[in-house]
C-alpha positions in Angstrom: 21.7 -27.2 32.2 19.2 -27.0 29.1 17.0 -24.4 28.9 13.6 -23.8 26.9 13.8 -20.9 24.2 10.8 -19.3 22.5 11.6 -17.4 19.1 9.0 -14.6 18.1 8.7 -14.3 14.5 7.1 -10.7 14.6 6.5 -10.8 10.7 3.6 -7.9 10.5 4.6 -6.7 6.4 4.1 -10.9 6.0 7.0 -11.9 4.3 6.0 -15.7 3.1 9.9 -17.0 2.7 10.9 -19.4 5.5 12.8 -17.3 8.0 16.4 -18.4 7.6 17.9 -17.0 10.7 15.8 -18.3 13.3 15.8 -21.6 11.6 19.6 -21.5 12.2 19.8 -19.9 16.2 17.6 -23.1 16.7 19.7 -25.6 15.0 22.4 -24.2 17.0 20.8 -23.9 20.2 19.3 -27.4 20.1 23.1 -28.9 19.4 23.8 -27.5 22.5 21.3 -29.9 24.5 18.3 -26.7 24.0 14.9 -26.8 23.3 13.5 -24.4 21.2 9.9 -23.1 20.2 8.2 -20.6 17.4 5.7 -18.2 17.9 4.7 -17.0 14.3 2.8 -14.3 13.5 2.9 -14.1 9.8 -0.6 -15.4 9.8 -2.1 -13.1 12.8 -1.2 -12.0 15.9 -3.6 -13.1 19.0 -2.0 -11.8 22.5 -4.1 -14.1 24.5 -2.5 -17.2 22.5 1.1 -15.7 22.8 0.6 -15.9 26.6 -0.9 -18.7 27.1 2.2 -20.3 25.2 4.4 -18.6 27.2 2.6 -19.8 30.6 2.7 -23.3 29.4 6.2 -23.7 27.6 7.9 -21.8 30.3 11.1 -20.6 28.2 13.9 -18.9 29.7 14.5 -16.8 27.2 12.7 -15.1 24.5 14.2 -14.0 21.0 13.0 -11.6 18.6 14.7 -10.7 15.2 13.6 -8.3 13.5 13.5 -6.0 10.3 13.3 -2.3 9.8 9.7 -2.1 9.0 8.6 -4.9 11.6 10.3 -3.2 14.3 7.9 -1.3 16.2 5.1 -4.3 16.0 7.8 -6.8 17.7 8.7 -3.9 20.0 4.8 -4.3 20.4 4.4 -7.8 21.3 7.5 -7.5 23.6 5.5 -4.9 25.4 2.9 -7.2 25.9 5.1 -9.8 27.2 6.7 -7.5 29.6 3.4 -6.3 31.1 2.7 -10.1 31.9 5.5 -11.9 32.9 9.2 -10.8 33.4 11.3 -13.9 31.1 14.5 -12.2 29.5 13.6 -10.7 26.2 16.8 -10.5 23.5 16.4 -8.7 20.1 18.5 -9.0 17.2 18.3 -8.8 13.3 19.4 -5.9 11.4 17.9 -2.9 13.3 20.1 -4.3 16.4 22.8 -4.5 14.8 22.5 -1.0 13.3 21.3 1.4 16.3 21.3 -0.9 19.8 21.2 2.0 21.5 18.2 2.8 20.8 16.8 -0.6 21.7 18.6 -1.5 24.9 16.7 1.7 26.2 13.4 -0.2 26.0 12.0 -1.2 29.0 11.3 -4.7 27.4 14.4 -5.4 26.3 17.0 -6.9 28.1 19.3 -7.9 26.0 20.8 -6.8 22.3 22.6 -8.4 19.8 24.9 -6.8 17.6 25.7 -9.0 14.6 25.2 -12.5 13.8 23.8 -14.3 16.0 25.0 -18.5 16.4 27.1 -18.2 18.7 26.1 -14.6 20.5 23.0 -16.5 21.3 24.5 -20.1 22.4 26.7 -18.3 24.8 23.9 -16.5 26.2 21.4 -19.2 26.5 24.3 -21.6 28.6 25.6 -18.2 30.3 21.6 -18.1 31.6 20.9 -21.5 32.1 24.0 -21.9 34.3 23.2 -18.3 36.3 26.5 -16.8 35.4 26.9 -13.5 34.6 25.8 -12.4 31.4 27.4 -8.8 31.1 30.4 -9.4 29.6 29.6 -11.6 26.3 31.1 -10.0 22.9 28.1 -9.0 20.8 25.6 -8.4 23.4 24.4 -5.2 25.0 22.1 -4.5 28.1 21.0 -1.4 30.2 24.2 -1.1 31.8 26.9 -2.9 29.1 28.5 -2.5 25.8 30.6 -5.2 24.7 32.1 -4.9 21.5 31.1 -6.7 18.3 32.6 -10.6 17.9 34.2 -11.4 14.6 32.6 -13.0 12.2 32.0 -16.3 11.3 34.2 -17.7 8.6 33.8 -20.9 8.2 30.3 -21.4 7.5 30.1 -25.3 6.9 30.7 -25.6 10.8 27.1 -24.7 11.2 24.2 -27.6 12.0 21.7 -27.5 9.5 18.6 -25.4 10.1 16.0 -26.9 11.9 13.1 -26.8 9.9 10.9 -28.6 12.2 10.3 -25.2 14.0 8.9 -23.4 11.0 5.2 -23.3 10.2 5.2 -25.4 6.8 3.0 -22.4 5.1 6.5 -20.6 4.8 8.6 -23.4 2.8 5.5 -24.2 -0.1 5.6 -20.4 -0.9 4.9 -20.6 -4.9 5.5 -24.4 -3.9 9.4 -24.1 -3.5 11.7 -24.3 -0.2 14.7 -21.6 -0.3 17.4 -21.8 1.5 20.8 -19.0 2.0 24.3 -20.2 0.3 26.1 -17.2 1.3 25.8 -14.3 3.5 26.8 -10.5 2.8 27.3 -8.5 -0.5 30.0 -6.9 -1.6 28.0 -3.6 -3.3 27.5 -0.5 -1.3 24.4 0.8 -2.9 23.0 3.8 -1.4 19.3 2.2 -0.4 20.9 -0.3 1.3 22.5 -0.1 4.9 25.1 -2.8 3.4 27.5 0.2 3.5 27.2 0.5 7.3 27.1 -2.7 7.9 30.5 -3.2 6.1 31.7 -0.5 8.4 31.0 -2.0 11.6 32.3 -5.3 10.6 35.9 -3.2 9.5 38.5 -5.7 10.8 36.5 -8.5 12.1 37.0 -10.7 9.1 35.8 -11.5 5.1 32.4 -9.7 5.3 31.0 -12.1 2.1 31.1 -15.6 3.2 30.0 -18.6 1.1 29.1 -22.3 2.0 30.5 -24.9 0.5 29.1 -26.6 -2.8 29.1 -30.2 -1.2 27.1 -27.9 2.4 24.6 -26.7 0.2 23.4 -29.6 -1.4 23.2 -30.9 1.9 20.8 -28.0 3.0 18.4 -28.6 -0.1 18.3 -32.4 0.8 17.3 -31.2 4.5 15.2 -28.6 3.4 13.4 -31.1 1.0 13.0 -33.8 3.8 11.0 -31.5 5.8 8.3 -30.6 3.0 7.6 -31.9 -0.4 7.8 -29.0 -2.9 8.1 -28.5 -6.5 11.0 -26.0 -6.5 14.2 -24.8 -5.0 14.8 -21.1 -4.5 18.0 -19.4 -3.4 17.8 -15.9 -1.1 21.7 -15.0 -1.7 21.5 -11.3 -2.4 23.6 -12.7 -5.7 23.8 -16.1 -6.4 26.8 -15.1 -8.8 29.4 -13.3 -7.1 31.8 -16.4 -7.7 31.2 -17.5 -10.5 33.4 -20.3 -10.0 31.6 -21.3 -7.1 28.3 -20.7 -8.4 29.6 -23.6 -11.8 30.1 -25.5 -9.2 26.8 -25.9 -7.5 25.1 -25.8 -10.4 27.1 -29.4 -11.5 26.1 -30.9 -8.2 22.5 -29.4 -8.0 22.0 -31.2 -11.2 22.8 -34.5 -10.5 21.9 -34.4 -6.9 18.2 -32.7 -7.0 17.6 -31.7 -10.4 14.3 -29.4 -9.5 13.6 -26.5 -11.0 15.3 -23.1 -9.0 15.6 -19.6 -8.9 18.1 -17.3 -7.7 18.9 -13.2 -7.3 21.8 -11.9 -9.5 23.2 -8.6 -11.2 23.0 -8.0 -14.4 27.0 -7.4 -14.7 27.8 -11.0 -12.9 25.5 -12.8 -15.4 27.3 -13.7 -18.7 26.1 -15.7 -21.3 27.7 -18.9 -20.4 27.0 -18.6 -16.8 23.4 -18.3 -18.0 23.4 -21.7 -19.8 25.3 -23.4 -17.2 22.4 -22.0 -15.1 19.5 -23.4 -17.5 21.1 -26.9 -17.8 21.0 -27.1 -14.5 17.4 -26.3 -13.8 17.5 -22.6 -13.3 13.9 -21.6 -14.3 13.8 -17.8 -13.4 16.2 -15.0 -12.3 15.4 -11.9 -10.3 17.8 -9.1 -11.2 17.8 -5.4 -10.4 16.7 -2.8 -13.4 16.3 -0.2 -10.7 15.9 2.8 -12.4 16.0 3.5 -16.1 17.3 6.9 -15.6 21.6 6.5 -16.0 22.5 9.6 -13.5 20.0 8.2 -10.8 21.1 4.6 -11.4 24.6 4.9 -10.9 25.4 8.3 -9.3 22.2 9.0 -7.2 22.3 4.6 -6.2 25.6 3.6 -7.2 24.3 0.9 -9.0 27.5 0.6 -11.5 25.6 -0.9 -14.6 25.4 0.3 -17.8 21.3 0.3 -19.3 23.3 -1.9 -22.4 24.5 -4.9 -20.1 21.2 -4.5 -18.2 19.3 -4.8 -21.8 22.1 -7.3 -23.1 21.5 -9.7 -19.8 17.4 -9.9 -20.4 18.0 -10.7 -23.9 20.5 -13.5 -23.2 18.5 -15.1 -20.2 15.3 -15.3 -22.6 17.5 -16.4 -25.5 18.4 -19.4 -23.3 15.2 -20.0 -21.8 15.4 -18.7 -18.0 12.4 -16.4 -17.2 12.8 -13.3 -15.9 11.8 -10.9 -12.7 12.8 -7.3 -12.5 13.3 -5.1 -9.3 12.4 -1.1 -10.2 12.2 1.7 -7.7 10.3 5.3 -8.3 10.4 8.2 -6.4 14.4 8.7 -5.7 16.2 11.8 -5.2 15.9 14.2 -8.4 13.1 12.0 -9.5 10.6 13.3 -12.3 8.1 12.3 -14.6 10.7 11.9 -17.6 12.8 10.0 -15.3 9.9 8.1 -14.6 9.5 7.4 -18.1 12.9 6.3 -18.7 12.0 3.3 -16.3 9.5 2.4 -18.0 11.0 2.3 -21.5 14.0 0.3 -20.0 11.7 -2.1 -18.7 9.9 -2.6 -21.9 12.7 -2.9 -23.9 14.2 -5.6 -21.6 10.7 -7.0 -21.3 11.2 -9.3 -18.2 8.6 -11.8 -17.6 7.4 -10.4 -14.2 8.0 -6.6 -12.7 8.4 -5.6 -9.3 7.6 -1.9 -8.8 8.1 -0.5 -5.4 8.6 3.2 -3.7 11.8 4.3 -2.7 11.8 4.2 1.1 14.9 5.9 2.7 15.7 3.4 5.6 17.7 4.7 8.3 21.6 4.2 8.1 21.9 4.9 4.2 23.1 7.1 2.3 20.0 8.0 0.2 18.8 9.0 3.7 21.2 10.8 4.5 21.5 13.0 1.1 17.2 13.5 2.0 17.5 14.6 5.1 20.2 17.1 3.9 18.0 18.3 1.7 14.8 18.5 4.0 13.1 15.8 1.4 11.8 13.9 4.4 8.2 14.5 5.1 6.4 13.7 8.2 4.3 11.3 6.7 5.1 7.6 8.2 5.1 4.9 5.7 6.3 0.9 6.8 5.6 -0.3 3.1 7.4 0.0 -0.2 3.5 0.3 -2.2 1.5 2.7 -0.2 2.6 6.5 -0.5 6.2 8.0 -0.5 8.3 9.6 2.9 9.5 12.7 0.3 8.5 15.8 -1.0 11.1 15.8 -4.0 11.1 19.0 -5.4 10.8 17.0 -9.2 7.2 15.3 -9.0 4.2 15.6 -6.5 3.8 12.7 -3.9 0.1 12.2 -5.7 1.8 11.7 -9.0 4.5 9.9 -7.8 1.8 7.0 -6.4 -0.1 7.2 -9.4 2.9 6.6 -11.7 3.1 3.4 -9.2 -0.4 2.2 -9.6 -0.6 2.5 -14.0 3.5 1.3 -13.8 3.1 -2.1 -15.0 -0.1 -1.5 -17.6 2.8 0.7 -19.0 4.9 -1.5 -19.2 2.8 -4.0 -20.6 0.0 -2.6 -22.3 0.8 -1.5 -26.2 2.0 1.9 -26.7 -1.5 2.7 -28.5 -2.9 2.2 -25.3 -1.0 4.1 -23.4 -3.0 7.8 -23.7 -5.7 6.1 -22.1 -3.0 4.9 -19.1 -2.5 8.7 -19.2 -5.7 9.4 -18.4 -6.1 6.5 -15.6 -3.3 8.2 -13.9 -4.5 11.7 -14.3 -7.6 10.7 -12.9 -5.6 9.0 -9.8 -3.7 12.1 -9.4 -5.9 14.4 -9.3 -8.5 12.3 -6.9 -6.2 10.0 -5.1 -8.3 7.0 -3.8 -6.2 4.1 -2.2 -9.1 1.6 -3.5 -9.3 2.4 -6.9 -5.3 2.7 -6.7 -4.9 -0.9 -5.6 -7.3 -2.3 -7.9 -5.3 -0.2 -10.9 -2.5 -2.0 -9.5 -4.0 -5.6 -9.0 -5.0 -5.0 -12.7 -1.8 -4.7 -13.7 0.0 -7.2 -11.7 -3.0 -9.6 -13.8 -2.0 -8.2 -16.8 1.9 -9.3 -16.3 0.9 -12.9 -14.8 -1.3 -13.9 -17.8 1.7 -12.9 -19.8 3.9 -14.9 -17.5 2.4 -17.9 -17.4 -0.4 -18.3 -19.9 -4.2 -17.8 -19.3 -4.9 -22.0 -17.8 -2.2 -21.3 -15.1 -3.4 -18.0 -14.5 -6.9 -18.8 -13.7 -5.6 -21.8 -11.5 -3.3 -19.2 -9.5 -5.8 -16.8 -9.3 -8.5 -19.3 -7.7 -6.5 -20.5 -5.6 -5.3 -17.1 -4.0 -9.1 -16.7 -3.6 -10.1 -19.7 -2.3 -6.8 -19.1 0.7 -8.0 -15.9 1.3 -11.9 -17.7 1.9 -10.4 -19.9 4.3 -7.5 -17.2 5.9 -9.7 -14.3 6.5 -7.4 -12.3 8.7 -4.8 -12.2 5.2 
């Protein structure tokens, strides 16, 4: 029998990018004779609406995946679902995977999957729609079951393509560009990333990194570009590079087959120089890679980044040399953070001078090893914090929280301002120290981010982008 399914896309730190996974359960749920549906909240939550959905749809199921820092909204919402109606409520994503103990406690959920999720979920969804039992399916816990973790997927050209007719259209013309996942896992074990323990769980159960074909992901793009007419391709692998063979490879196809402008993630260390022109000739117009820190003991000891500051510099220089823009990832307030290391961040960044800078607060997620090394400590404060730009969870014994958020806020006029101007930066951030005001803060910030955009893309482009943020915001007044 077939079954209805309702997805809950409990999104509340409103990431834009089109969510891959659910795309995917439904694509492999509607193969199996399913119907599925999308309730999205990246543009507002309304309880009222949710319900009345659910009344009229009817599903038999309902699926949440969710993130670390969207966790407790979807627990939330489930909440709300419970206290109206008793479907069958299953949550996945990361934070399932990581502690389902301490989700299969809830009250509202019923069901918890550990892992990936294709075929955990299609077994579930027949097992359900057939009223068999449903205790004793690999993956999936419940209040009085714990089966053990499946192995997983190899062979990731077996999979339908996403169904994109599910996803809200807003999601796939982010920065007018449709992205789409080649890969799935990363080799690295950085210490702000729960990659490590992830890796650990999966110990035995088969290749952890997992790539799609060349010929599969040309295939996606096609799909992906069926469904929405867009400008640009972008690709979410945490790094695009890792086989560099592979990644050749694509690029040759991409080329002749779509031959739009795309973007990618990648380490410095798996970017060479002829990589990068194969990448330009094929279209690659901009390049997110990790700077992190400019501070070598906290880069590679403290994160166990493994990159030397001259291949980080040496990388910058070559992707500008051959035309492909640049954005760079940084983090402030780690462990043994302090102002000079602070400053060393800074000076990397300028001397790589990437075209766009992300800044963000080190946030030590549960299941990492940066957590664990605070906690041991007694770094963590009680302060909660679900965002990576508000305040910081520590009290490092190198630099005052206050500080430590003001450095954030006057980071990018830093790092993009002349060094002449940079005693009155000083005196910005002294000021923001010393009287910490989240308004003022944010609009030092916005300034900034300005700043970095009219350098980016020129002062006609930057108007255009900037009115038309404001005119979205006029007609989405809950963003």
């Amino acid at each position: 029998m077939s079954m209805d399914v309702l997805f809950v896309y409990a999104n509340e730190t409103r990431q834009l990018h089109t969510p891959a996974g659910i795309a995917q359960l439904s694509a492999v749920l509607k193969k199996e004779g399913h119907d599925t549906k999308l309730y999205d909240t990246s543009w507002g939550h309304n309880k009222e609406k949710l319900l009345e959905i659910i009344k009229e749809y009817n599903p038999g199921l309902i699926c949440f995946s969710s993130r670390s820092n969207d966790y407790q909204y979807a627990l939330l919402i489930s909440k709300e679902i419970r206290g109206n109606c008793n479907i069958p409520i299953i949550f996945g994503g990361p934070i399932a995977t990581l502690e389902p103990e301490k989700l299969v406690k809830e009250e509202s959920i019923d069901f918890v999957c550990i892992g990936e999720g294709e075929d955990v979920l299609s077994e579930l969804v027949n097992k359900l729609s057939n009223h068999k039992r449903t205790d004793n399916i690999r993956s999936i816990w419940t209040k009085h079951s714990r089966n053990p973790i499946r192995p997983l997927r190899q062979n990731l050209d077996d999979l339908p393509l996403p169904d994109l007719s599910i996803i809200d259209k807003r999601h796939m013309t982010v920065k007018d560009a449709v992205y789409v996942m080649s890969s799935r896992g990363c080799p690295y074990q950085c210490t702000y990333c729960c990659n490590h323990s992830l890796q650990k769980i999966y110990k035995g159960k088969g290749k952890y990194v997992r790539f799609k074909s060349p010929k599969r992901v040309i295939q996606e793009i096609k799909s992906a570009l069926k469904a929405v007419k867009v400008g640009r391709v972008g690709f979410g692998d945490d790094i695009f590079t890792i086989d560099r063979e592979r990644a050749v490879k694509i690029c040759r196809l991409y080329r002749k087959e779509i031959g739009l402008p795309f973007s990618i993630l990648a380490r410095a260390d798996r970017l060479d120089l002829g990589l990068l022109n194969v990448l330009k000739n094929a279209g690659c117009a901009n390049i997110a890679i990790g700077i992190e820190h400019g501070n070598d003991y906290i880069r590679n000891t403290i994160m166990k980044r493994g990159m030397d500051k001259s291949k980080i510099i040496e990388t910058f220089r070559n992707a500008k040399a051959v035309g492909i823009k640049t954005y760079a990832f940084n983090m402030l307030g780690l462990p043994y953070e302090t102002e000079e290391t602070i400053r060393e961040t800074i000076e990397l960044n300028r001397t790589c001078n990437p075209d766009s800078i992300q800044i963000s607060i080190f946030m030590p997620y549960e299941h990492t090893e940066l957590r664990d090394m605070c906690m041991k400590n007694e770094w963590l404060a009680d302060e909660q914090v679900t965002d990576y730009y508000s305040s910081s969870t520590l009290r490092l014994p190198g630099i005052h929280k206050d500080n430590l958020v003001a450095y954030h806020k006057t980071f990018l006029l830093y790092c993009y301002l002349p060094k002449y101007l940079h005693p009155f930066v000083d005196i910005v951030r002294k000021i923001q120290y010393r009287f910490p005001n989240k308004t003022v803060g944010n609009s030092i910030f916005l300034l900034g981010r300005g700043i970095g955009a009219y350098r980016a893309i020129g002062l006609k482009r930057f108007l255009k982008l900037t009115a038309g943020i404001l005119l979205n915001r006029k007609a989405n007044p809950e963003q």
